[in-house]
C-alpha positions in Angstrom: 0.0 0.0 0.0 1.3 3.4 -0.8 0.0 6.9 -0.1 0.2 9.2 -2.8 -1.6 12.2 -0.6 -0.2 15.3 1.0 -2.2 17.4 2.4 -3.6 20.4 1.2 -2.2 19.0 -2.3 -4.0 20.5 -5.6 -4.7 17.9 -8.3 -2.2 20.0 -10.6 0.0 19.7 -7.9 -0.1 15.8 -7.6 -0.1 15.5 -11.6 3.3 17.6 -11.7 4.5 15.2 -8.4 3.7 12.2 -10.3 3.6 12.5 -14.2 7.0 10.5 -14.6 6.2 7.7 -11.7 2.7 7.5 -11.9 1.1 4.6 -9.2 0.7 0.9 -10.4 -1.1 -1.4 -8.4 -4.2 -3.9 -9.0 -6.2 -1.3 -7.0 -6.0 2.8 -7.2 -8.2 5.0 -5.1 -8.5 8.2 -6.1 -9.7 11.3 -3.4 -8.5 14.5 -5.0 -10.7 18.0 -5.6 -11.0 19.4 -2.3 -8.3 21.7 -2.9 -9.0 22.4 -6.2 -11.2 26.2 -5.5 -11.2 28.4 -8.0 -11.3 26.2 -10.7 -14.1 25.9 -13.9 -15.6 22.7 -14.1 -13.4 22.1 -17.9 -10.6 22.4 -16.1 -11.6 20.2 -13.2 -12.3 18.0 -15.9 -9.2 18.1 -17.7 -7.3 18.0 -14.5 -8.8 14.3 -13.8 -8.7 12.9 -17.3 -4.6 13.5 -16.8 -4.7 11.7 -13.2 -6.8 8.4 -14.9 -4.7 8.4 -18.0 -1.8 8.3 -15.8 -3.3 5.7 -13.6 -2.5 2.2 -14.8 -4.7 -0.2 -12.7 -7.2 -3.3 -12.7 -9.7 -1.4 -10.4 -9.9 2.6 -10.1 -12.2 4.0 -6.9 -12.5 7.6 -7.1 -13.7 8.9 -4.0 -16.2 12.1 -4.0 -15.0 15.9 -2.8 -18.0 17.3 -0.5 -17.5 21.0 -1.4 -17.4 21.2 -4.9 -20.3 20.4 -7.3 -18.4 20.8 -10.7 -15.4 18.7 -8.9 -17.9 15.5 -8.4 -19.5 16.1 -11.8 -16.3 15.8 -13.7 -14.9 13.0 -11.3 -18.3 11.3 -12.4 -18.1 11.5 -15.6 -14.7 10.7 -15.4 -15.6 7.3 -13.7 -18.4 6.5 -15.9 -16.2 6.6 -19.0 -14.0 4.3 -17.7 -15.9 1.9 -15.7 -14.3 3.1 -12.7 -15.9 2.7 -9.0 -17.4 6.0 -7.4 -18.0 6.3 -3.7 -19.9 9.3 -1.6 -18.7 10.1 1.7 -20.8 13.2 1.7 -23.3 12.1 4.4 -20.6 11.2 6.6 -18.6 14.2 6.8 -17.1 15.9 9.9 -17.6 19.6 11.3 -15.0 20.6 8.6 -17.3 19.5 6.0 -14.6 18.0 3.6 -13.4 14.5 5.4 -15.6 12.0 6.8 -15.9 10.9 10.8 -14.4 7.9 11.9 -17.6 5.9 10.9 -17.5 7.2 7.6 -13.8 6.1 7.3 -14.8 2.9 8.6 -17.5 3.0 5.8 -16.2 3.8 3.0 -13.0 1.1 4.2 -15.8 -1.7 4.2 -17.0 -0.7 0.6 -13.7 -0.5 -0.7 -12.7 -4.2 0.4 -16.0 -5.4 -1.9 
């Protein structure tokens, strides 16, 4: 298992980090967009299609921002294109309104392990 995540980490950010050593495994989960304010949604968009082009994997799980609406639409459309997994933590979030509580962790670990 590796962690590609640092906090506060823009998906621009992470593509530049990564473009030349992108992850391999059999399973990827993706959980970017909550940094990505300020952004149009074609951006957002373009963004992501670089991070799953770069991703070579069996089984992609993108994981859903809370706080952006034009972040989840792109990720969804994203997913859907490519048969990839998409999971909601949204009703599980914590006072900060972005991650989840320790049940949603919990959660979204179970639905990940399907």
């Amino acid at each position: 298992c590796q962690n590609f995540g640092i906090r506060g980490l823009r998906t621009s950010q992470w593509i530049q980090k990564n473009h030349s050593n992108p992850p391999k495994a059999d399973r990827v989960i993706i959980s970017l967009g909550s940094n990505d304010f300020g952004l149009t949604e074609s951006q957002l968009k373009k963004h992501y299609l670089t991070v799953r082009k770069l991703i070579n994997s069996q089984s992609v799980i993108w994981i859903l921002c809370r706080n952006s609406a034009e972040a989840r639409k792109a990720v969804t459309e994203i997913a859907i294109a490519n048969n990839d997994t998409i999971l909601d933590s949204a009703a599980e979030l914590s006072v900060d309104g972005v991650h989840p509580t320790s049940a949603g962790y919990k959660n979204l670990s179970r639905k990940i392990k399907k």
